[in-house]
C-alpha positions in Angstrom: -44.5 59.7 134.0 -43.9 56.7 136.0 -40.3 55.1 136.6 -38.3 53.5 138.9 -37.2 56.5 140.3 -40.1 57.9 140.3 -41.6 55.1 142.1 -39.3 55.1 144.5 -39.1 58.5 145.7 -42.9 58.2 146.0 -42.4 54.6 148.6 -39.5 56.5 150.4 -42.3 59.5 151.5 -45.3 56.8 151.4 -42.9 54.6 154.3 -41.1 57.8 156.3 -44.3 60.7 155.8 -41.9 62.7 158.7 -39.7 63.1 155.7 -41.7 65.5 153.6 -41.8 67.6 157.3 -38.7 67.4 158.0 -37.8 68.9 154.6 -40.2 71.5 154.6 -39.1 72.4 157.9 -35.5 71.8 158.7 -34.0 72.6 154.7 -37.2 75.5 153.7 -38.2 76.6 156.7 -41.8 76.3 156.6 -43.9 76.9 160.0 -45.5 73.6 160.6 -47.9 72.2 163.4 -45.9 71.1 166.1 -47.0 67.3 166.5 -45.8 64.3 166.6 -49.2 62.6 164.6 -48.0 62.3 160.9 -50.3 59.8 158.6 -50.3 58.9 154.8 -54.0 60.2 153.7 -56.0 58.3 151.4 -54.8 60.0 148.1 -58.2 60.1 146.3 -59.6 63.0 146.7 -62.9 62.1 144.9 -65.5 60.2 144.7 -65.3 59.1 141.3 -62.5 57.5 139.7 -60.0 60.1 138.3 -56.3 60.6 137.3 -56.7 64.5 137.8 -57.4 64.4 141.3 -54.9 61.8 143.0 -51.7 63.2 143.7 -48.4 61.2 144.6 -48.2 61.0 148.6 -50.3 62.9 150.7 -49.4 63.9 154.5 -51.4 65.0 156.9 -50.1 66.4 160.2 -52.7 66.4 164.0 -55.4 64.1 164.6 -57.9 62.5 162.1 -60.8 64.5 163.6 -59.1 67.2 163.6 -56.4 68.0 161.0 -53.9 71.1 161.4 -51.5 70.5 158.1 -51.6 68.6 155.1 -48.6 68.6 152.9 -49.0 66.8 148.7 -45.7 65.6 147.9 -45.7 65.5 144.3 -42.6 63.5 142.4 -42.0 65.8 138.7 -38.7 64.7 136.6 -40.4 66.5 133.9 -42.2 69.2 133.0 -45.0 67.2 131.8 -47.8 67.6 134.5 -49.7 70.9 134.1 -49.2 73.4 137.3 -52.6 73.7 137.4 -53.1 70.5 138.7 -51.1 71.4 141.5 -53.5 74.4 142.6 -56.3 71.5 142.2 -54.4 69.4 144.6 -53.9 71.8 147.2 -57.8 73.5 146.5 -59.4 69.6 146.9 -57.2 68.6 150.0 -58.5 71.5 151.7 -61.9 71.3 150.9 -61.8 67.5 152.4 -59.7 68.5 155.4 -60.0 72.1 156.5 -57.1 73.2 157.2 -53.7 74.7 155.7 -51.8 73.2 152.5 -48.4 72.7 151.5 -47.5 71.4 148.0 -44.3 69.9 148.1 -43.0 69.1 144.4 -39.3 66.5 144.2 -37.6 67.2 141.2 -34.5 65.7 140.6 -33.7 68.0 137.4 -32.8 71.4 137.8 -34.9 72.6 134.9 -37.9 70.9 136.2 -37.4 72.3 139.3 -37.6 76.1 137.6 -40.7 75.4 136.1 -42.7 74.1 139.2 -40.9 77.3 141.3 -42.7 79.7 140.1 -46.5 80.7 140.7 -49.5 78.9 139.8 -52.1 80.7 138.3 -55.2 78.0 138.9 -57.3 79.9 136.4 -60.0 81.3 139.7 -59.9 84.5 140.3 -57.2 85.2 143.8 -56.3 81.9 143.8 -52.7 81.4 142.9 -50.4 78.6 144.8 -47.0 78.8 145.5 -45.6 75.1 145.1 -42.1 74.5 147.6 -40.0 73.3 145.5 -37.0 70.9 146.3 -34.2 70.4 143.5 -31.4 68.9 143.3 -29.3 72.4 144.7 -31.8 72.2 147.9 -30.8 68.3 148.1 -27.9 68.5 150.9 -24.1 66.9 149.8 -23.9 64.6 152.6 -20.1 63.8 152.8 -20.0 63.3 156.9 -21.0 59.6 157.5 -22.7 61.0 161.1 -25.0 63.0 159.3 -25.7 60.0 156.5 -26.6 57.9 159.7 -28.9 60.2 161.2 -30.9 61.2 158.0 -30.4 57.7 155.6 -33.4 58.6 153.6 -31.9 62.0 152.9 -28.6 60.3 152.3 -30.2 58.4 150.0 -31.4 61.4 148.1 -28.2 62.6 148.1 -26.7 59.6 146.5 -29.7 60.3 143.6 -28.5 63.9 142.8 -24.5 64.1 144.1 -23.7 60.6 143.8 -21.1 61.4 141.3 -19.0 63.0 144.2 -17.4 59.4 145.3 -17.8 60.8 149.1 -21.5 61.4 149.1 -21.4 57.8 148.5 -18.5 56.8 151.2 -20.7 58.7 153.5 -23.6 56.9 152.8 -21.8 53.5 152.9 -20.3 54.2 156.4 -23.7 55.1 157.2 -25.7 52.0 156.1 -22.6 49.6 157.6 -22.7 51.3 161.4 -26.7 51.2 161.0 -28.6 49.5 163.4 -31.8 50.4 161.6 -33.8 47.3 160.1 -34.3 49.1 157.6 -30.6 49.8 156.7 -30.8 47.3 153.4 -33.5 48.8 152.1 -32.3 52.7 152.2 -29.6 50.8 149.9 -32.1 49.6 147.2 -33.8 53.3 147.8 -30.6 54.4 146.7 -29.4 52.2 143.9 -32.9 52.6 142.2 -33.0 56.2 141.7 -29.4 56.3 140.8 -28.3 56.7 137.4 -26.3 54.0 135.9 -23.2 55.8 136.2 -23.8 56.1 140.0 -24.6 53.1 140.5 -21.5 51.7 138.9 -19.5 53.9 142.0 -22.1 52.8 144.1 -20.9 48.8 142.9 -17.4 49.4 142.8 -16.8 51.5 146.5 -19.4 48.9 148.5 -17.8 45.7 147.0 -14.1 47.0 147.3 -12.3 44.6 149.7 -10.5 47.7 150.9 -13.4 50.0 151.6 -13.2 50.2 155.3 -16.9 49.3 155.7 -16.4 45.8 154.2 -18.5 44.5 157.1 -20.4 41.4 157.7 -23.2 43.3 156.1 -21.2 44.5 153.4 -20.1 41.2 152.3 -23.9 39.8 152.4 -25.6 42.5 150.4 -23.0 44.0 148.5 -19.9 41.9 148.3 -20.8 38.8 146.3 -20.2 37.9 142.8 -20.8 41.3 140.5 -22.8 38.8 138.6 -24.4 37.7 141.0 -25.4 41.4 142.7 -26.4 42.5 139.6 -28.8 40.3 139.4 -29.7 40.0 143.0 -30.1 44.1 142.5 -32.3 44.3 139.5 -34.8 41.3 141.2 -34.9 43.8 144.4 -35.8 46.5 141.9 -38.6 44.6 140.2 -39.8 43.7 143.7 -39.9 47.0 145.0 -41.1 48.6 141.9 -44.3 46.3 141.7 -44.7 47.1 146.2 -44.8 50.8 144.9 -47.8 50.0 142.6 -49.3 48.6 144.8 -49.4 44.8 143.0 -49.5 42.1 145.5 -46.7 39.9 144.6 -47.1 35.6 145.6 -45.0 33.7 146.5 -44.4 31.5 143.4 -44.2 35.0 141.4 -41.4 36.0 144.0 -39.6 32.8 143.9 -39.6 33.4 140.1 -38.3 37.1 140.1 -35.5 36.0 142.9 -34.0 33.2 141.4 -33.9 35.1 137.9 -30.2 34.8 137.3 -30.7 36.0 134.0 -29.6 40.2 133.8 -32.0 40.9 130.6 -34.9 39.4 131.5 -34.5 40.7 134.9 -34.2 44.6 133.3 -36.9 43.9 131.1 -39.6 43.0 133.9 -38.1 46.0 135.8 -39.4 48.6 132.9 -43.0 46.5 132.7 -42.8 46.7 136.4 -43.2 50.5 135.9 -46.3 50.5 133.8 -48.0 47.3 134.6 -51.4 46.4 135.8 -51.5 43.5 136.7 -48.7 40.8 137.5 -49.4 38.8 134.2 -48.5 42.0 132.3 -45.1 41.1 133.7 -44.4 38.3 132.8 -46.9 37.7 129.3 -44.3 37.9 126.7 -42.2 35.7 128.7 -44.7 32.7 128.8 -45.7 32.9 125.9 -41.7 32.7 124.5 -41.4 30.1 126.1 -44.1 28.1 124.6 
């Protein structure tokens, strides 16, 4: 089911595709090709329309004539999707590639986790896939700001799962201020998105804390304004990067509209069409015609 969450775990792999590698490698231990080519594939696997066959981000590792790993990162928070699907995932990416599959399956829930772990039975006979699995126990606690800086995505995930612990966010805080990466603001809205309201309330009160050490020029511009104000400047960020992750191309007068939105409610409101919609005017219909 699609979320902002959701959504946003699938940008964070669709932007960094090293990240579902350096999982599999670095915190499973999966063999991998060795190479430094690592693309986004097109993610329908068909040549008809279908919901069955396009999975959430799919990786694949060597050269486009010649592919040597292709890795489906599939984002679950419930136990909805049927495991079979995964098996289909895996059988079609090989068919259209050639080579070796991993199935990679985020699940922020524990439970949910479980029940992708263990085999697939795809229904053909001597075909059963073994899905890797990461839950929130294989997520690391980042509490050493070093280690936030060199991995923010993972940080970021962090923050989704063990936010809770105030120094998973300190970490990640430190991280984002010392950052040099463009990119730096952005692993914050990652962040603040798949949190859970009660994170994101630490998350609030730690980066706009006059005596939080990180209360750096950057600190005051993104985070230290009016809580008003950031709440709203948040939640227009969220609609914005929610509708990026579906893909819905967003003009300018439609962006000036979302940004200036100074209004917490309405703001929310587009954030859950944002999730679901399929075209921009599904956004913002209700609104119009309210205020008519």
């Amino acid at each position: 089911m699609s979320s902002p969450r959701h959504d946003t775990l699938i940008k964070l792999f669709h932007d960094r595709p090293k990240l579902a590698v350096e999982i599999l490698r670095d915190l499973m231990g999966v063999e991998l090709p060795a190479t430094p080519l690592i693309r986004v594939e097109n993610s329908t696997f068909n040549t008809r329309p279908s919901d069955d066959i396009e999975p959430d981000v799919p990786i694949v590792l060597g050269p486009p004539q010649s592919p040597a790993h292709a890795v489906i990162v599939e984002i679950q928070q419930d136990k909805s999707k049927d495991p079979q699907q995964l098996a289909r995932y895996a059988a079609a990416s090989w068919l259209m590639l050639r080579c070796n599959v991993t199935v990679l399956v985020i699940c922020p829930d524990r439970a949910v986790a479980d029940h992708y772990t263990q085999p697939i039975d795809s229904g053909l006979d001597g075909y059963r896939l073994q899905a890797r699995v990461l839950g929130p126990d294989g997520i690391p606690v980042i509490t050493d700001a070093e280690e936030a800086l060199a991995h923010l995505d993972l940080s970021a995930m962090s923050v989704m799962v063990h936010g809770r612990d105030r120094t998973v966010i300190e970490a990640f805080a430190t991280a984002l201020a010392k950052s040099d990466n463009d990119h730096a603001v952005q692993y914050h809205e990652y962040a603040y998105s798949m949190a859970s309201p009660e994170i994101r309330h630490l998350m609030e009160e730690i980066m706009t804390s006059t005596d939080w050490p990180v209360y750096s020029p950057m600190a005051r511009e993104h985070f230290g304004r009016g809580r008003t104000e950031g709440k709203a400047e948040e939640a227009a960020r969220m609609v914005l990067l929610v509708l990026s992750a579906r893909g819905l191309d967003v003009p300018d007068d439609a962006r000036a509209r979302i940004t200036t939105c100074t209004d917490l409610t309405q703001l929310e409101t587009w954030a859950t069409r944002a999730a679901t919609a399929n075209t921009l005017q599904d956004l913002f219909t209700e609104t119009d015609e309210q205020a008519r």
